[in-house]
MOPAC internal coordinates of N, CA, C and O (Angstrom, degrees):
PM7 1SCF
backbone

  N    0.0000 0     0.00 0     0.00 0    0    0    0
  C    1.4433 1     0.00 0     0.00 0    1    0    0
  C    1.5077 1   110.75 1     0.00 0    2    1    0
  O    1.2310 1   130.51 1    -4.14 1    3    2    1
  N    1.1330 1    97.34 1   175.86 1    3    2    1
  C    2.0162 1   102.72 1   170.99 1    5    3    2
  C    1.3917 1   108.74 1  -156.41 1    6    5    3
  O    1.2310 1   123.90 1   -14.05 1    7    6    5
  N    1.2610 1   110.13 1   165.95 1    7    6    5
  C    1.5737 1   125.69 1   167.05 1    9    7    6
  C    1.2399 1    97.80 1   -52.49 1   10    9    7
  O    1.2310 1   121.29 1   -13.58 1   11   10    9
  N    1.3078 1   115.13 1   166.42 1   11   10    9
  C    1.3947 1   164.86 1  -169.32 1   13   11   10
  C    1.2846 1   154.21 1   148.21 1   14   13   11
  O    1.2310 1   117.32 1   -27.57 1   15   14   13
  N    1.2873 1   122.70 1   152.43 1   15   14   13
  C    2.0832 1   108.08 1  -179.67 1   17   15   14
  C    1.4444 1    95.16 1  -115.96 1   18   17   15
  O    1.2310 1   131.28 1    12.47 1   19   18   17
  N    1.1896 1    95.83 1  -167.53 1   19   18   17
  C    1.3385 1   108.87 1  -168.31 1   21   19   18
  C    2.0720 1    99.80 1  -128.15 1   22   21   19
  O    1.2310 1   128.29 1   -44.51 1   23   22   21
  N    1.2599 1   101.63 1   135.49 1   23   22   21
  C    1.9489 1   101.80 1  -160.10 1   25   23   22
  C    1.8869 1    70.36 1  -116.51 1   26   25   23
  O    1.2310 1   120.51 1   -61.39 1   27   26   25
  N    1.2072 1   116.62 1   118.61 1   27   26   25
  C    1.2120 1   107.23 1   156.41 1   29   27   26
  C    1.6197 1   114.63 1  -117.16 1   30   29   27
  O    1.2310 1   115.86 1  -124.83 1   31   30   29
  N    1.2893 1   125.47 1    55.17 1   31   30   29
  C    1.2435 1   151.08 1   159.37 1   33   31   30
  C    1.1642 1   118.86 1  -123.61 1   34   33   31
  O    1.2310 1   117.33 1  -164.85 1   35   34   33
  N    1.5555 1   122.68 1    15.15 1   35   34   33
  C    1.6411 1   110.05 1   151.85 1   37   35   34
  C    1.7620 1   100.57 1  -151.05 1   38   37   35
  O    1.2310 1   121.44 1   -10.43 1   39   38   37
  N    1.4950 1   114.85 1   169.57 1   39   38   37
  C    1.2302 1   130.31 1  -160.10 1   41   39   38
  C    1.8171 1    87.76 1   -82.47 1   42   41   39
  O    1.2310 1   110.60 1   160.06 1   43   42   41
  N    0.9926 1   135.28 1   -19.94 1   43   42   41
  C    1.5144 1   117.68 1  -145.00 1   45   43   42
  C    1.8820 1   102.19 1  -109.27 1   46   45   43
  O    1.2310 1   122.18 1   -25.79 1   47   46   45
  N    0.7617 1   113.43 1   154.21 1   47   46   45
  C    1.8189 1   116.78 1  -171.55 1   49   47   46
  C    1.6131 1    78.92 1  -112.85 1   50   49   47
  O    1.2310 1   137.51 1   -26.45 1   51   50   49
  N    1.4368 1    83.67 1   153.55 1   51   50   49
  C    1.8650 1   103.65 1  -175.20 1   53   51   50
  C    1.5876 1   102.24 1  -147.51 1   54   53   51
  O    1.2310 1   121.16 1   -32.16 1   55   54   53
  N    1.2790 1   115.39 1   147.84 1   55   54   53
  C    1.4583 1   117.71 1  -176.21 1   57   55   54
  C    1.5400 1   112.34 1  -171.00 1   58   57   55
  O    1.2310 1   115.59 1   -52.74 1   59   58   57
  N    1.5382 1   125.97 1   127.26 1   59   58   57
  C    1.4843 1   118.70 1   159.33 1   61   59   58
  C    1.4058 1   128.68 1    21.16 1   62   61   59
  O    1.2310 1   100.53 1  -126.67 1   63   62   61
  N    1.0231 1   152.92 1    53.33 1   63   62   61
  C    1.4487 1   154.57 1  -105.81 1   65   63   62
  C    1.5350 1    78.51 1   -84.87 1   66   65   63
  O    1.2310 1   109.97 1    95.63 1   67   66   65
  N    1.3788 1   136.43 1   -84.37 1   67   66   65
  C    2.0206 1   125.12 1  -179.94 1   69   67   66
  C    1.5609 1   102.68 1    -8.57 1   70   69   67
  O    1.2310 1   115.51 1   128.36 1   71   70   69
  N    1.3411 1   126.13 1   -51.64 1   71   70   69
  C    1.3783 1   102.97 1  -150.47 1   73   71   70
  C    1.8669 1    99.87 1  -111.34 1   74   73   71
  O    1.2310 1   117.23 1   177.15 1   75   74   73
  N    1.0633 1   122.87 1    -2.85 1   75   74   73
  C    1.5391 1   122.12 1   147.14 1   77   75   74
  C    1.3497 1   139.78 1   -61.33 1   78   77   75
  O    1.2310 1   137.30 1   153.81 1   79   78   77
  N    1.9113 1    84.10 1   -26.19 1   79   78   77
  C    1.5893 1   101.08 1   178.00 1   81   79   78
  C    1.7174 1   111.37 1   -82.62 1   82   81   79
  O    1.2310 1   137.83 1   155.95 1   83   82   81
  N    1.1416 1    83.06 1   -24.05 1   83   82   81
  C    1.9339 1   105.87 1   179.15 1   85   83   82
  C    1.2438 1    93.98 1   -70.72 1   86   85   83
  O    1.2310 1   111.99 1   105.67 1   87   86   85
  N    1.1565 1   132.71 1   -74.33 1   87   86   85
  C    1.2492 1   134.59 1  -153.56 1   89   87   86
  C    1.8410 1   125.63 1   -78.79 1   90   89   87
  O    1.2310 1   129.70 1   148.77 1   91   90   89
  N    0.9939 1    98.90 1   -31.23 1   91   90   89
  C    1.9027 1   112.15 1   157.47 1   93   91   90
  C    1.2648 1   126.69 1  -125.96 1   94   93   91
  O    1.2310 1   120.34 1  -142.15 1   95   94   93
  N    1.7389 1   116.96 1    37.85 1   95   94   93
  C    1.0375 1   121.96 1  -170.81 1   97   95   94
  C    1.5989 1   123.35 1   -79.46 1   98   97   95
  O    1.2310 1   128.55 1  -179.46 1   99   98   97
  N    1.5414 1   101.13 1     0.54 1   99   98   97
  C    1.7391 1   120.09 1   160.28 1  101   99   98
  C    1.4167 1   104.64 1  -101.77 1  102  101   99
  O    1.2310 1   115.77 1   174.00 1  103  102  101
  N    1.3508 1   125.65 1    -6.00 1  103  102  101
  C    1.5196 1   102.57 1  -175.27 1  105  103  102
  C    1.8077 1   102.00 1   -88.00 1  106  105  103
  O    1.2310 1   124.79 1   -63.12 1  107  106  105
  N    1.1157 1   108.41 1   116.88 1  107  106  105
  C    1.8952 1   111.08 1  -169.49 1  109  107  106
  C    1.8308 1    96.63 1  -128.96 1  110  109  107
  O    1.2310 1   124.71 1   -51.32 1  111  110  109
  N    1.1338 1   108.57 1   128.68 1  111  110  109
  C    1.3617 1   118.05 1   166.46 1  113  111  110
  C    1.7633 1   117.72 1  -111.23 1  114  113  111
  O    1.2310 1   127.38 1   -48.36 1  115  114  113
  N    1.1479 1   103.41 1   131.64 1  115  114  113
  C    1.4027 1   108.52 1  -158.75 1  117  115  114
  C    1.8466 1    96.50 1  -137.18 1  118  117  115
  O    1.2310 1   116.95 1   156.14 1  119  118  117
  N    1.0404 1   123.41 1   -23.86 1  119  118  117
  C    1.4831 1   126.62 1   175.33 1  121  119  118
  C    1.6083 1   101.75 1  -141.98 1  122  121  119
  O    1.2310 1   122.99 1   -14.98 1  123  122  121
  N    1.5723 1   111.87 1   165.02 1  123  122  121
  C    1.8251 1   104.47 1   155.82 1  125  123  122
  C    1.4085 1   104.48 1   -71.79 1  126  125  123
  O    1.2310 1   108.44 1   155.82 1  127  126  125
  N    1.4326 1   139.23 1   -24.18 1  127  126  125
  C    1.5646 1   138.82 1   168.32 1  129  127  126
  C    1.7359 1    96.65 1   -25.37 1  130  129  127
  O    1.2310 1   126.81 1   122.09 1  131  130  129
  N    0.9453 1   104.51 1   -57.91 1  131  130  129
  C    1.7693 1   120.88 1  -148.32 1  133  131  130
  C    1.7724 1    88.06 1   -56.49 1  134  133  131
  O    1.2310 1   115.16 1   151.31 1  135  134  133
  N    1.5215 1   126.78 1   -28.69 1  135  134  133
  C    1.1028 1   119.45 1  -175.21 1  137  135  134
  C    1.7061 1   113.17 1   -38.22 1  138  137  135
  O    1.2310 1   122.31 1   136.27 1  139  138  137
  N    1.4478 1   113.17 1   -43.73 1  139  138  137
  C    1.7053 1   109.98 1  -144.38 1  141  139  138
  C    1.5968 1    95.35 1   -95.78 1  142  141  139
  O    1.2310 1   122.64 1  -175.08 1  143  142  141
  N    1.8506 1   112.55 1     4.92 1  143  142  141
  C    1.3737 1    79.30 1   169.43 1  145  143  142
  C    2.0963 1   110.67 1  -131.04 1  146  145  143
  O    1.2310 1   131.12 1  -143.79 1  147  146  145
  N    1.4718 1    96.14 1    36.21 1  147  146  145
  C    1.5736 1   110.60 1  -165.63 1  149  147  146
  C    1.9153 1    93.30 1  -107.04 1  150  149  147
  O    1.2310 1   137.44 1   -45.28 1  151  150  149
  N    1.1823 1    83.81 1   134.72 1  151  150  149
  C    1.7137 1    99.42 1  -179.92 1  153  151  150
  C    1.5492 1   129.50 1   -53.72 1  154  153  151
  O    1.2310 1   118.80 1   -12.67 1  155  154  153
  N    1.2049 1   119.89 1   167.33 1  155  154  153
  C    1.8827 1   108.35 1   163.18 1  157  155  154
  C    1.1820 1    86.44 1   -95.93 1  158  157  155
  O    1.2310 1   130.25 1   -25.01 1  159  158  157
  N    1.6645 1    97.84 1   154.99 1  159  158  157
  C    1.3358 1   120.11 1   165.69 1  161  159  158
  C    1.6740 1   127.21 1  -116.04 1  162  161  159
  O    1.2310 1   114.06 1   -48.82 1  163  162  161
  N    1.2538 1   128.85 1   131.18 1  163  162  161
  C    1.0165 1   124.30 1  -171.37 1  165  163  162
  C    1.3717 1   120.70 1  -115.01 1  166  165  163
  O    1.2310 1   112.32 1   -63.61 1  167  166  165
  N    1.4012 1   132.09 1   116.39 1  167  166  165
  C    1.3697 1   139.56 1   165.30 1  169  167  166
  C    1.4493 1   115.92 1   -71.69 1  170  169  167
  O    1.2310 1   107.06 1   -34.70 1  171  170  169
  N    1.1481 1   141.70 1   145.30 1  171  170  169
  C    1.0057 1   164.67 1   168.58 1  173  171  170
  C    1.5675 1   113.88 1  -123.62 1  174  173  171
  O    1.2310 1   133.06 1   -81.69 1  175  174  173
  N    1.5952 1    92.37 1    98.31 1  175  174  173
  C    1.7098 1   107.64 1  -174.94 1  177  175  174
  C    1.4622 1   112.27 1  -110.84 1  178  177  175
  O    1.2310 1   121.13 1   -53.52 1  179  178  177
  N    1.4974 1   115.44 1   126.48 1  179  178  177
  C    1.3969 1   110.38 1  -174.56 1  181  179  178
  C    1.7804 1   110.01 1   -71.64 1  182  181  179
  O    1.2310 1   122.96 1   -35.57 1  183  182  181
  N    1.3167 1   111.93 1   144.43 1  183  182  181
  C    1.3125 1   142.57 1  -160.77 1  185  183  182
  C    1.3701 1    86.78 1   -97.84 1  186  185  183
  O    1.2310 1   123.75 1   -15.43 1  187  186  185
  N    1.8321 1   110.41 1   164.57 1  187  186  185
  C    0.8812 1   155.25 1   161.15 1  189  187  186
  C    1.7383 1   104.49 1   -65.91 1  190  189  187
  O    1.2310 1   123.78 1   -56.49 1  191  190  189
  N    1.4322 1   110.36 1   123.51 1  191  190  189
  C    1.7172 1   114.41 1  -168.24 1  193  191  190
  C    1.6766 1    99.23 1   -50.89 1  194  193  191
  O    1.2310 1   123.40 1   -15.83 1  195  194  193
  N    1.3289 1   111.08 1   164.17 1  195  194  193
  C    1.5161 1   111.82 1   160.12 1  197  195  194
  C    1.3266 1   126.38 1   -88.51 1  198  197  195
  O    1.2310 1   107.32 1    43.12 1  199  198  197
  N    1.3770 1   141.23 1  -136.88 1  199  198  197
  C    1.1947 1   128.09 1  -137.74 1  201  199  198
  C    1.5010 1    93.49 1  -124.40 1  202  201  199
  O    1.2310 1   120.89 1   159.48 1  203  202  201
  N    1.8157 1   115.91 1   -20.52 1  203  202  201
  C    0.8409 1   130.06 1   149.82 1  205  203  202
  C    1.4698 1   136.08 1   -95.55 1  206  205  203
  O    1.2310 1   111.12 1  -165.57 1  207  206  205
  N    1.4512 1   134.32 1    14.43 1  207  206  205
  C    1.2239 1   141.13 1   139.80 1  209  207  206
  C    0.8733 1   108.82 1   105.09 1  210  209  207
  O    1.2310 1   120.48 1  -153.41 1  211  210  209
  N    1.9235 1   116.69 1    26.59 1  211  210  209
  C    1.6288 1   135.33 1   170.10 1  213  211  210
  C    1.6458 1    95.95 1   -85.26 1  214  213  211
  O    1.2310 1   131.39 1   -19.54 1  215  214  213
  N    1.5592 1    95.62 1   160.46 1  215  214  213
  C    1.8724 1   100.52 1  -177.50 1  217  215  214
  C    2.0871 1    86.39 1   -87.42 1  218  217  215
  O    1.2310 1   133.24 1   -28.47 1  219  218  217
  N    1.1009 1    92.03 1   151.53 1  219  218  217
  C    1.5962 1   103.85 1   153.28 1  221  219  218
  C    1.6899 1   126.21 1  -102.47 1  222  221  219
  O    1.2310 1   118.44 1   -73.27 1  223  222  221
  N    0.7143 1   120.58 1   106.73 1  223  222  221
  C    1.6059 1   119.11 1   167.53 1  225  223  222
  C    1.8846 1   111.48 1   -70.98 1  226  225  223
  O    1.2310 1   129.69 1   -66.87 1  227  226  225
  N    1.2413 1    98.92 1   113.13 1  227  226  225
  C    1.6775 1   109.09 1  -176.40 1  229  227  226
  C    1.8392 1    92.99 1   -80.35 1  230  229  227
  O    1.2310 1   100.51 1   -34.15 1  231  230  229
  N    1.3352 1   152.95 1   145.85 1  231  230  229
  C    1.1644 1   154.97 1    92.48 1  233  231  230
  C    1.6729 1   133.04 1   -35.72 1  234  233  231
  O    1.2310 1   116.70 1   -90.80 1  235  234  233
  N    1.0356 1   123.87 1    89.20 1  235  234  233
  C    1.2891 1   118.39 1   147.33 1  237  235  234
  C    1.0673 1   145.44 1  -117.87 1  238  237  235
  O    1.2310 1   122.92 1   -61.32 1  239  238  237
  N    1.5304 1   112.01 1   118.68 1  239  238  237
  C    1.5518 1   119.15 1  -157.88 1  241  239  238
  C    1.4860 1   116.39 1  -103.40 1  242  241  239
  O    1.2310 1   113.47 1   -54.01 1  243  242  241
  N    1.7099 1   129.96 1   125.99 1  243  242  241
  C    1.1139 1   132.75 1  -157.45 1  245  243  242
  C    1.6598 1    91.09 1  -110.02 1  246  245  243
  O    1.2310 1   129.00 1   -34.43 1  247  246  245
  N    1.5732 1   100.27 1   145.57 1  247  246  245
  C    1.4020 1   109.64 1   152.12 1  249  247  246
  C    1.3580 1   125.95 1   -87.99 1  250  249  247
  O    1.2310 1   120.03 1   -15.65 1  251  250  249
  N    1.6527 1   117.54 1   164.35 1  251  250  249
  C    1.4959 1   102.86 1   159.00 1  253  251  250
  C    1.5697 1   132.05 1   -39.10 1  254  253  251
  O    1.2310 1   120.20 1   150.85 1  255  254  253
  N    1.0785 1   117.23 1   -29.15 1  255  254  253
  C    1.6029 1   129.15 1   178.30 1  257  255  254
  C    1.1764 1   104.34 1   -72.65 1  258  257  255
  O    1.2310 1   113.70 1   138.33 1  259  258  257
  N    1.5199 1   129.53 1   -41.67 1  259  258  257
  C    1.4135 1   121.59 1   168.60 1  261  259  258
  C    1.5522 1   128.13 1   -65.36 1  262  261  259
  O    1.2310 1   124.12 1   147.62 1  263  262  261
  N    1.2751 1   109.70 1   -32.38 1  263  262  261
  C    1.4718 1   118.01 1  -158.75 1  265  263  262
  C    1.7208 1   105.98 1  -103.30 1  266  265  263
  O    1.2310 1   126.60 1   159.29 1  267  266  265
  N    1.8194 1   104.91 1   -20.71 1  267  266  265
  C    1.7188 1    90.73 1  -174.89 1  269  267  266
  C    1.4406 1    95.01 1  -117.07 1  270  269  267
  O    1.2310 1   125.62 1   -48.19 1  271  270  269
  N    1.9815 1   106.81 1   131.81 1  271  270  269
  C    1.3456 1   100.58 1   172.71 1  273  271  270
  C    1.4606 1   132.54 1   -85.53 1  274  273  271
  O    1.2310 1   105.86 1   -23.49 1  275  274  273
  N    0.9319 1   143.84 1   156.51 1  275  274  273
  C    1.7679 1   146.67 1  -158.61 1  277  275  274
  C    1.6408 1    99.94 1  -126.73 1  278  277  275
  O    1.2310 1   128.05 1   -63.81 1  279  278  277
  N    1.2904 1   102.10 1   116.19 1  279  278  277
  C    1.5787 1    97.05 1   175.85 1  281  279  278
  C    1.6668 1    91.35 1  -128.20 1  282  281  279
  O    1.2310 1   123.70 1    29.36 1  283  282  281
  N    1.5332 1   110.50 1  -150.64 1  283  282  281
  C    2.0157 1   119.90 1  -179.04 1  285  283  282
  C    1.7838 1    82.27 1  -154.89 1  286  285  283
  O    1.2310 1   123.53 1   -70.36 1  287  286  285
  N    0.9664 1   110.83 1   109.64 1  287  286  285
  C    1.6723 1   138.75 1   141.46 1  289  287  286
  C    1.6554 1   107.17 1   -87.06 1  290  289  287
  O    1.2310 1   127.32 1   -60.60 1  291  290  289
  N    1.2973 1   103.52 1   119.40 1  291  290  289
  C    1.3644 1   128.24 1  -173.46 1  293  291  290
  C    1.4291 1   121.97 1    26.41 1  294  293  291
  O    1.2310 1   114.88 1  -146.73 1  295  294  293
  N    0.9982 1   127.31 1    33.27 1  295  294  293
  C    1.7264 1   146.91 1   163.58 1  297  295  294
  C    1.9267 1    96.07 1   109.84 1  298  297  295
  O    1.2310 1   122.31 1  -166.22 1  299  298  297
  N    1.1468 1   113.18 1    13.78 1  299  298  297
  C    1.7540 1   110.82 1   149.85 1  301  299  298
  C    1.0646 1   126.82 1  -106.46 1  302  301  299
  O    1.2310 1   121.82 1   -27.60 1  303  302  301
  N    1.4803 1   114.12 1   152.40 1  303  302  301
  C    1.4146 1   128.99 1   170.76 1  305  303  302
  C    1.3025 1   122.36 1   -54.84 1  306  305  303
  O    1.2310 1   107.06 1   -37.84 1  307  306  305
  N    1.5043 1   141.71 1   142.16 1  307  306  305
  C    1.3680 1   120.43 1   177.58 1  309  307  306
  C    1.5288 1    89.36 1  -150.80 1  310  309  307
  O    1.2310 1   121.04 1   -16.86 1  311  310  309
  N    1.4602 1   115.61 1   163.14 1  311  310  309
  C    1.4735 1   125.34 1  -174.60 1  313  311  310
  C    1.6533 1   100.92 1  -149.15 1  314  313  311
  O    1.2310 1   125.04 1   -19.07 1  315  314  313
  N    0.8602 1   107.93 1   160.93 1  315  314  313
  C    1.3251 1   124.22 1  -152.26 1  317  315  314
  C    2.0302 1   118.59 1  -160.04 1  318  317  315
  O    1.2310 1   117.54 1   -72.73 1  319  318  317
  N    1.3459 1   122.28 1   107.27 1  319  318  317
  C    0.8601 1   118.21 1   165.30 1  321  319  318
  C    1.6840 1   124.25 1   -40.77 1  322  321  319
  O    1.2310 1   109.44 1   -76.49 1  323  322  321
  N    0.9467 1   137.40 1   103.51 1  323  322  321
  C    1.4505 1   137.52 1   156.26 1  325  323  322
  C    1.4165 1   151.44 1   -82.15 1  326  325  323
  O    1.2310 1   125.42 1  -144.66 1  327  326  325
  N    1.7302 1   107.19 1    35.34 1  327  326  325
  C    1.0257 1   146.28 1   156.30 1  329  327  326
  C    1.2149 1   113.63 1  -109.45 1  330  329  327
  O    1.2310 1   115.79 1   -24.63 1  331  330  329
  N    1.3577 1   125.61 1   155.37 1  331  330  329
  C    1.3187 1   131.08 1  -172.25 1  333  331  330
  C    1.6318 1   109.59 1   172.54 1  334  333  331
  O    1.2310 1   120.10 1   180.00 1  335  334  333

């Protein structure tokens, strides 16, 4: 794992580029096709202790719909990994 925060003022996840590359270094987008056959991904972010002074591990797991963005470059479709 590694440090990180959380920027919730932009669409794009950002991380250590070595260990993103490690960690979705099969997830490759090459068409929006590529959507229906690319995995969810799940982070596991440490939580705020509990009430008894155990760590919590938060889960959040993204789908392809979450993680690849879809825009139109000159009346085409385009998709785009949005991790990095």
């Amino acid at each position: 794992g590694c440090k990180t925060i959380i920027d919730t003022g932009t669409y794009l996840i950002y991380g250590p580029a070595d260990q993103v590359k490690g960690y979705l270094g099969d997830v490759v987008v090459e068409s929006c096709e590529d959507k229906a056959s690319l995995p969810n991904i799940t982070f596991e972010l440490a939580g705020l202790p509990d009430d008894s002074g155990n760590a919590q591990v938060v889960e959040l797991t993204l789908t392809p719909d979450d993680y690849i963005l879809e825009f139109e470059v000159g009346g085409r479709q385009q998709c785009v990994l949005g991790i990095g």
